[in-house]
C-alpha positions as CSV (number, residue, x, y, z in Angstrom):
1,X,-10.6,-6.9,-18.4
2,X,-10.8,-3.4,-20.4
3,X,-8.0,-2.7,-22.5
4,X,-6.2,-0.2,-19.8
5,X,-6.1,-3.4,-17.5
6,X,-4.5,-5.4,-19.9
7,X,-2.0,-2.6,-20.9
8,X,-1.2,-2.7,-16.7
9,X,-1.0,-6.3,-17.0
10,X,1.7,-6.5,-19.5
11,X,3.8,-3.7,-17.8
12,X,3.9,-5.5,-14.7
13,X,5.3,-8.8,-16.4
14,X,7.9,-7.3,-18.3
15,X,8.7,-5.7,-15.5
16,X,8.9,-8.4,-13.2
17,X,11.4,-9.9,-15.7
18,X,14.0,-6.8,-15.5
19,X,17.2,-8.0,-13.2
20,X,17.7,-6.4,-9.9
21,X,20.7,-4.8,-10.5
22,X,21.4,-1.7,-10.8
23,X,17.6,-0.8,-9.4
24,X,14.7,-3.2,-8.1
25,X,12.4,-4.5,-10.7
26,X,8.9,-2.3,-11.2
27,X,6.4,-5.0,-9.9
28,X,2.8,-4.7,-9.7
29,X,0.9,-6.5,-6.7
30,X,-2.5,-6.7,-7.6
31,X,-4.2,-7.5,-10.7
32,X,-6.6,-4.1,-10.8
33,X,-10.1,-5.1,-11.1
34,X,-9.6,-8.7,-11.2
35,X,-11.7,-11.1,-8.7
36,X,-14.1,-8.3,-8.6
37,X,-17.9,-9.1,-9.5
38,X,-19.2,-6.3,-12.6
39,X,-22.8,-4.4,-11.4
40,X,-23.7,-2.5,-9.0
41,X,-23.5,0.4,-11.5
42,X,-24.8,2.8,-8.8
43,X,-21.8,3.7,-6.8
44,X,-19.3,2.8,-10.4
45,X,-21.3,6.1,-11.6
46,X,-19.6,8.3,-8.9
47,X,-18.5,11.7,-10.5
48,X,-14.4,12.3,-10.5
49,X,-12.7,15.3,-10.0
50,X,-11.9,17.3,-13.9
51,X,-8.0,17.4,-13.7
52,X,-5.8,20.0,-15.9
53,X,-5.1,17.5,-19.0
54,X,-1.6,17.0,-18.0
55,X,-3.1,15.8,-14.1
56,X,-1.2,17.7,-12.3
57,X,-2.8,18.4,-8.7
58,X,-3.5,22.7,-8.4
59,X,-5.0,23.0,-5.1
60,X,-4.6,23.6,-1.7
61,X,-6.5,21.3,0.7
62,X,-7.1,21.9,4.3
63,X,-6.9,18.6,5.1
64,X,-4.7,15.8,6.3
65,X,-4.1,12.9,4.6
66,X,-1.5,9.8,5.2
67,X,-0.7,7.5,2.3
68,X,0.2,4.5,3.8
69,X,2.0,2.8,1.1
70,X,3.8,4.3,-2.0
71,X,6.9,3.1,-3.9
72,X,9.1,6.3,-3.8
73,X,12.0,4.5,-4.2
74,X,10.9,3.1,-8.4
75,X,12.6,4.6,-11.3
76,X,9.4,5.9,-12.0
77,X,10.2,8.9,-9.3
78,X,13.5,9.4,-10.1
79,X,13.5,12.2,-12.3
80,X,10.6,14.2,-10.4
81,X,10.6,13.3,-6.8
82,X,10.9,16.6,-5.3
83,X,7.6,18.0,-7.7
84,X,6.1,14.8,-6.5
85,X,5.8,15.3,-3.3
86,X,4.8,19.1,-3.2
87,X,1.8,18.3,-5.4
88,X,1.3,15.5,-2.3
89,X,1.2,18.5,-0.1
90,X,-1.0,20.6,-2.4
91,X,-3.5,17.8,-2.3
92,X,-3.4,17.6,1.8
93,X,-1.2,14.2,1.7
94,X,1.4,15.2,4.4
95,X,2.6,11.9,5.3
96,X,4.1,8.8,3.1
97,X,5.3,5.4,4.0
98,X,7.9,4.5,1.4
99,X,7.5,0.6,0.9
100,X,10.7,-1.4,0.5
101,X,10.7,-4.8,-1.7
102,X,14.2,-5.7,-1.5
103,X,17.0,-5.5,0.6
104,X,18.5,-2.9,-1.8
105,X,14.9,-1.2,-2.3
106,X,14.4,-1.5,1.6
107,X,18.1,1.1,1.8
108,X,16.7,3.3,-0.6
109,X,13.6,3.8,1.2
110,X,15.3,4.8,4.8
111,X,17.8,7.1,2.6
112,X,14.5,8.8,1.4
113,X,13.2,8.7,5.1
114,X,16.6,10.5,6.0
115,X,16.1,13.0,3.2
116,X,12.3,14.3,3.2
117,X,10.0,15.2,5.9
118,X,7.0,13.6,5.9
119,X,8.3,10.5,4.5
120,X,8.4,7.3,6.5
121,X,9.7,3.6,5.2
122,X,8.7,0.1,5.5
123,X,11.9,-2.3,4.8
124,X,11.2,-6.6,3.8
125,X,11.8,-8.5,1.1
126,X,8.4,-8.6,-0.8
127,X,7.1,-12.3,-1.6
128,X,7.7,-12.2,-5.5
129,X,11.5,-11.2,-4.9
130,X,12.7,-13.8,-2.1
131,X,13.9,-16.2,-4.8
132,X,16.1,-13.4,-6.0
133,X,17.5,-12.7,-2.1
134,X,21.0,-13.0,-1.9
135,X,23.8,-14.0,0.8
136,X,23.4,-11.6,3.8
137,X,19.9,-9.4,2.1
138,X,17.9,-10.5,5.1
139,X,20.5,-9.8,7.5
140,X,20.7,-6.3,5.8
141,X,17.0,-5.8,6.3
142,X,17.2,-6.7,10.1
143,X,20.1,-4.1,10.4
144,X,17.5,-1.5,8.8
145,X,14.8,-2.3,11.1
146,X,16.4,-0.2,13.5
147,X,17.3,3.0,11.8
148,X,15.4,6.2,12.1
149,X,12.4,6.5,9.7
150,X,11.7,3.1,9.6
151,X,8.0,2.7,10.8
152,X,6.4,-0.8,9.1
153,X,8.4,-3.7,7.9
154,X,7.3,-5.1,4.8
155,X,6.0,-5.4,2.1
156,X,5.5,-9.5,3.2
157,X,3.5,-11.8,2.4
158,X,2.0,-14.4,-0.1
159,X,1.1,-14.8,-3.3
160,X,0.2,-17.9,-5.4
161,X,-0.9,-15.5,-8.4
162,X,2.7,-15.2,-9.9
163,X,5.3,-18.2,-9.6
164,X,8.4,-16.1,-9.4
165,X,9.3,-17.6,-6.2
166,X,8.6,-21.4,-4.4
167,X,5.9,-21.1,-2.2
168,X,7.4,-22.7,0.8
169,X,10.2,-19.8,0.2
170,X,7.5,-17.4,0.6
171,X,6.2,-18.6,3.9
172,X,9.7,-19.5,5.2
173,X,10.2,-15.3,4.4
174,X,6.8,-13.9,5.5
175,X,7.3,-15.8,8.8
176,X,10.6,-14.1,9.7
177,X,9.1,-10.3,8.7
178,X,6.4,-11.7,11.5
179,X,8.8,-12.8,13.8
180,X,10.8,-9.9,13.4
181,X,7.9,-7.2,13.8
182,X,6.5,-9.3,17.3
183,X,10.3,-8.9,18.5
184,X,10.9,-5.4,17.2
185,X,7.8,-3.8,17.8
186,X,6.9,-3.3,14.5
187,X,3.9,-3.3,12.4
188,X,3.9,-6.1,9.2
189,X,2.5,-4.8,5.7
190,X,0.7,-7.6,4.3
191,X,0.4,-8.4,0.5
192,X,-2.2,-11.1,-0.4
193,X,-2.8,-12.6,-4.1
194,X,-5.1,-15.5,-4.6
195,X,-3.7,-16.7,-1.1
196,X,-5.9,-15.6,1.7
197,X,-6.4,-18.9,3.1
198,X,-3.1,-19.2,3.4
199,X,-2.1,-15.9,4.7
200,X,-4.7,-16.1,7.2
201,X,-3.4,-19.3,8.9
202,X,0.1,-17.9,8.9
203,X,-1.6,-14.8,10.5
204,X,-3.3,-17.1,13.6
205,X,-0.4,-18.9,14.2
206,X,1.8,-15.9,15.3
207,X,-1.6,-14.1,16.7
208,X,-1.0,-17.1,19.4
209,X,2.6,-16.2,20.5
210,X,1.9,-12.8,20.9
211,X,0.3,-9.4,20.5
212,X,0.2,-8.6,16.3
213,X,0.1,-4.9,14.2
214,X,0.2,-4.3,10.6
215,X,-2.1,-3.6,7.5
216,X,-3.8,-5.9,4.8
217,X,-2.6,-2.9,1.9
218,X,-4.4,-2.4,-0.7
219,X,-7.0,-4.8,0.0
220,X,-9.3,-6.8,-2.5
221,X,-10.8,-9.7,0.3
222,X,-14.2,-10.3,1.0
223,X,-15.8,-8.7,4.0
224,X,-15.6,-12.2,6.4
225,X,-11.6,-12.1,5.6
226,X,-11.7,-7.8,7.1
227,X,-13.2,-8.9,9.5
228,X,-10.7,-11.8,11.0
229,X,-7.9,-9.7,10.0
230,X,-9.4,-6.3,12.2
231,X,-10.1,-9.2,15.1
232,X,-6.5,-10.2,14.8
233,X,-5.2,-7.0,15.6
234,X,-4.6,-5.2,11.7
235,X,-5.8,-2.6,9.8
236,X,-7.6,-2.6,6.6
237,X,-5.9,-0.2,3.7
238,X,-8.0,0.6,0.2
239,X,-5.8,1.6,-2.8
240,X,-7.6,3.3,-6.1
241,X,-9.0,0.2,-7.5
242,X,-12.0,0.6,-5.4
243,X,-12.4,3.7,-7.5
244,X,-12.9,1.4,-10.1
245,X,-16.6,0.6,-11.8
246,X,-16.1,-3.0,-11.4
247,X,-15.1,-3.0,-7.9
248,X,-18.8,-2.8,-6.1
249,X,-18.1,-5.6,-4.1
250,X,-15.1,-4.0,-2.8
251,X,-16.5,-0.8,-1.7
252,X,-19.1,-2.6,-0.1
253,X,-16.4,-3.9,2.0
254,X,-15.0,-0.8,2.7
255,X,-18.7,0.7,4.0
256,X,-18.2,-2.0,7.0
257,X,-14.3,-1.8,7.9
258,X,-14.4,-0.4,11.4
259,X,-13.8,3.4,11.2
260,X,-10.1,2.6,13.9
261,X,-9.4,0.3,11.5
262,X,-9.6,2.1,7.9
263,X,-6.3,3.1,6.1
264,X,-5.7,4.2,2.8
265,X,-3.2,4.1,0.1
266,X,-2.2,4.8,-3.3
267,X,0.6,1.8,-4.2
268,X,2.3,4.3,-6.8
269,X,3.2,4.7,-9.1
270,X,0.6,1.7,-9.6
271,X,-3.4,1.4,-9.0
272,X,-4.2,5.4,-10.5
273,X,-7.3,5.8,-9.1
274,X,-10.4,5.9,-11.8
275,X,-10.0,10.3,-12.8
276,X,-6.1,9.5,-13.6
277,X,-6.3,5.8,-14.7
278,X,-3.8,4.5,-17.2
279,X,-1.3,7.4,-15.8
280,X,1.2,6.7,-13.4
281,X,0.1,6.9,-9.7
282,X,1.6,9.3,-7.4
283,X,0.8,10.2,-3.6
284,X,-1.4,13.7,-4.3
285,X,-4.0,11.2,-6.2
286,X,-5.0,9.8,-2.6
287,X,-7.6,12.2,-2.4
288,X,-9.5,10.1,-5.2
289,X,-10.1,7.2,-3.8
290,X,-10.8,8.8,-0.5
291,X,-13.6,10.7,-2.0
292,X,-15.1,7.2,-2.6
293,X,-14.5,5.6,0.4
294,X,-16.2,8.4,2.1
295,X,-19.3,8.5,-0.1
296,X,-19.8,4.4,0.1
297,X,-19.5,5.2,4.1
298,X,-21.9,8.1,4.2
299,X,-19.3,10.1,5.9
300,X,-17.9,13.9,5.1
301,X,-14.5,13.7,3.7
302,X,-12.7,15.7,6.3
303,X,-14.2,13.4,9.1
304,X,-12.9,10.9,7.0
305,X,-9.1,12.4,6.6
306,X,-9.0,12.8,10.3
307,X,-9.9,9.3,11.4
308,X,-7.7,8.1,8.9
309,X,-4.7,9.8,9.1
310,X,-5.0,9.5,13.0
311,X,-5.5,5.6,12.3
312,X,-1.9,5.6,10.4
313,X,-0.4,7.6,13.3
314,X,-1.2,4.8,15.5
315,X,-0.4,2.5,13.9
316,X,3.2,3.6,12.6
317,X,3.8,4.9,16.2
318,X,3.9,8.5,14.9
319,X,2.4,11.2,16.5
320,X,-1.2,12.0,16.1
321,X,-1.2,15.5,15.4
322,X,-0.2,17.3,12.1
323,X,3.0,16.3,11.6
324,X,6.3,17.7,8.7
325,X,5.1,18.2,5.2
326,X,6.5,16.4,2.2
């Protein structure tokens, strides 16, 4: 792990270990390049874009683009929102799904649903922060299902990386997000952390009571593991870690995702993609790792914004044509 990996490493443990009150804790899902194999120097070599030193996005794209999964709601946007999300327009990104990880985060994400166009929200109780769920949280997630703007709920899942919260608690709480989706209507966005196996049989077992929607975000599995999740009904999302020059493997994974089935993603403000790594992540730098996906695919970029962004429409039950701005 390269010194900028480590740096992310550390942030995301001391964040982990800030109390939820009076904002969420900043926590990092996925480890970066970890769990990736090095080589493959080929497609590692792919040129970035030169950004202005102080990264900020000063262009106007023709093109739609949908970030599927951002943390809007993080102190990190607090003081900037607004600029945030016209440089997301700048770069083409016209639609966001705000992700909620707490009952608390999960509010803040519909009140920024309520507030800017273009923004959608995703409300659960991610698997790191059940432990910390109090009286009457999930209850208050359930209520939020139903409000306008919500599109997704989630982030759920497992994870056996970090121990911040019992296993069995984890399963007990990714199992009522799936209920709750297969009753609602609702897609499920699905966090995985050195527990594939295990999300995977969870994922079967409510495949067999009923129909099943939702995204693998910011995906680091191995093709065989795409593959059953596309067959049981979800979508594939990359974040900007496949930007990264370790990550051959992973965009060799990408190249095969079915095009119906491809999403993509930034998870700010984590994950910068490789031209603005080591800064924080914000929606406008989707463009980056798109520009890899579509190179590993063989596939111009624009064809690649349209089958994307139409993929997220479907999926969030939105409507397939260009929709409100940030």
């Amino acid at each position: 792990m390269d010194a900028v990996g480590r740096a992310d490493q550390a942030d995301r443990a001391a964040a982990l270990r800030k109390p939820l009150h009076p904002a969420p804790p900043t926590w990092q899902p996925d480890a970066g390049e970890r769990g990736h194999a090095p080589g493959a120097e080929a497609l590692g070599a792919l040129a970035p874009h030169t950004l202005p030193p102080d990264s900020a996005v000063c262009y106007t794209s023709s093109m739609e683009w949908f970030d599927t999964h951002a943390h809007l709601d993080q102190a990190e946007f607090e003081a900037d929102l607004p600029e945030v999300l016209a440089r997301a327009r700048a770069a083409g990104v016209r639609h966001v799904v705000a992700i909620g990880t707490t009952a608390a985060s999960s509010a803040a994400c519909v009140a920024l649903a309520a507030a800017h166009q273009g923004v959608y929200c995703a409300v659960g109780i991610q698997p790191n922060y059940c432990a910390q769920a109090g009286a009457g949280d999930w209850e208050q997630v359930v209520a939020l299902a139903d409000r306008r703007g919500v599109v997704a709920l989630g982030e759920t899942g497992l994870d056996r990386y970090w121990d911040y919260t019992p296993f069995a608690q984890q399963q007990e709480y990714f199992e009522r997000h799936l209920q709750l989706a297969q009753e609602r209507d609702l897609p499920v966005v699905i966090h995985t952390r050195d527990s594939e196996a295990d999300v995977l049989a969870m994922l079967r077992a409510a495949r067999r009571r009923g129909p099943l929607r939702g995204v693998m975000h910011s995906f680091t599995g191995s093709a065989a593991t795409a593959e059953e999740c596309v067959a049981l009904g979800l979508y594939i999302s990359f974040a900007g870690m496949i930007t990264y020059k370790k990550s051959a493997e992973l965009r060799a994974v990408a190249a095969q995702v079915p095009t119906d089935r491809l999403l993509l993603e930034t998870d700010s403000p984590y994950l910068a993609p490789q031209p603005v790594r080591g800064q924080r992540n914000e929606p406008a730098h989707l463009v980056h790792t798109a520009e890899v996906v579509a190179e590993v695919r063989g596939m111009p970029l624009a064809e690649l914004a349209e089958c994307t962004t139409a993929n997220a429409c479907r999926l969030f039950g939105l409507p397939g044509d260009s929709g409100p701005s940030p």
